[in-house]
LOLOBA-750217 format. One line per 10 residues: number of its first residue (from 1); their letters; for each residue x, y, z of C-alpha. Coordinates in nm, 4 decimals, always signed. Each point is the difference from the previous one (the first is absolute). Layout:
NUM> a> X/Y/Z  ...
//
This chain:
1> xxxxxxxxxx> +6.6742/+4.2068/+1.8740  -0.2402/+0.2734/+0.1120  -0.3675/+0.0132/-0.0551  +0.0225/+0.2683/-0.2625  +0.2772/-0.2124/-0.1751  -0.2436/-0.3045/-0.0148  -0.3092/+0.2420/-0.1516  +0.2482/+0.1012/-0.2251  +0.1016/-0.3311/-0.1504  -0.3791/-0.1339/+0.0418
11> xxxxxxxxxx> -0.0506/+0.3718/-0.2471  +0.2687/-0.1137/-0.2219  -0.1093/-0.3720/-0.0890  -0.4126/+0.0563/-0.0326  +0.0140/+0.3422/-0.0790  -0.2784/+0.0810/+0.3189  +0.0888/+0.3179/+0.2259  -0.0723/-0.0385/+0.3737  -0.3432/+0.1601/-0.0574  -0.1247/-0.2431/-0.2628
21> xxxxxxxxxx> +0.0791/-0.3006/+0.1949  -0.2190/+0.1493/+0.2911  -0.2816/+0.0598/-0.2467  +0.0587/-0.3824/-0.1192  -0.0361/-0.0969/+0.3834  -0.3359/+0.1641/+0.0424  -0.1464/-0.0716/-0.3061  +0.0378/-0.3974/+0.0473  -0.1049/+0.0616/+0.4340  +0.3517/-0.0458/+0.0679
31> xxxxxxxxxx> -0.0027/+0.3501/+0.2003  -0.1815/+0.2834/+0.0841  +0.1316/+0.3828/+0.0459  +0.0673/-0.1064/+0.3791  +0.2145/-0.2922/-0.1023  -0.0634/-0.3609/-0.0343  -0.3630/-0.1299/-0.0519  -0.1640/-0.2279/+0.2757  +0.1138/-0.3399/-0.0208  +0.2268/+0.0793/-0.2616
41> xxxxxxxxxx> +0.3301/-0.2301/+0.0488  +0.3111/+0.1056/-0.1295  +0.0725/-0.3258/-0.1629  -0.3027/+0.0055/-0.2080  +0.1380/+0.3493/-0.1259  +0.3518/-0.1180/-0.0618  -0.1562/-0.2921/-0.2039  -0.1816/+0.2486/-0.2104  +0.2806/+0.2294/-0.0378  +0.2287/-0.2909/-0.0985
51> xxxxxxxxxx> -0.2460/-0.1381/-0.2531  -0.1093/+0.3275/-0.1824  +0.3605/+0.1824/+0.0174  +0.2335/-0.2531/+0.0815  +0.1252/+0.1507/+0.2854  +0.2299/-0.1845/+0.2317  -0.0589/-0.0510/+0.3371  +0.1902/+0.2860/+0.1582  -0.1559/+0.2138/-0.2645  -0.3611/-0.1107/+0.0594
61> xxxxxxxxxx> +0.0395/+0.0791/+0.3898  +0.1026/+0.3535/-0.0443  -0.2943/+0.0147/-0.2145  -0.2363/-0.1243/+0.2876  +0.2218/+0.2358/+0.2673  -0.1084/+0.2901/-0.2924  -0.4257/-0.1346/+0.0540  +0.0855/-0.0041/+0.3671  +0.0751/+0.3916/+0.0055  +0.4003/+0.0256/-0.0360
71> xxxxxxxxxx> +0.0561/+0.3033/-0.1708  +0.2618/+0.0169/-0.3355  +0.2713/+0.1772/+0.0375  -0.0428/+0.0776/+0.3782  +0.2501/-0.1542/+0.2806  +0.0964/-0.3511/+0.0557  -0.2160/-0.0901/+0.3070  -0.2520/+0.3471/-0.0720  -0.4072/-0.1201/-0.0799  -0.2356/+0.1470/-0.0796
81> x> -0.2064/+0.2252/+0.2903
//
């Protein structure tokens, strides 16, 4: 499944577009513009994401690879500059 395809399952089942889940991620300290906050783990995110959206596992981690700086829609393996 490609990156885009997970964003756009994670879209379908809570109804958050890529953009609003960054937003989510910097407004708990989760991230910053750059990408991940300081001594921000990805497990704590996953837990959050699983807890507040019920997001799976493989859905949580695209999430955190979307914090990180991977762009939607762009290229399997292409980040963010």
């Amino acid at each position: 499944m490609s990156f885009q395809a997970y964003l756009d399952n994670i879209q379908t089942k809570t109804g958050k577009a890529p953009d609003q889940f960054r937003q989510w991620g910097r407004e708990r300290g989760y991230a910053t513009a750059e990408g991940l906050a300081q001594g921000v783990k990805a497990g704590a995110i996953v837990a959050a994401l699983k807890e507040e959206f019920g997001l799976g596992h493989g859905h949580a981690m695209a999430i955190v690879a979307l914090l990180k700086g991977k762009q939607a829609g762009a290229a399997e393996g292409k980040e963010k500059p």
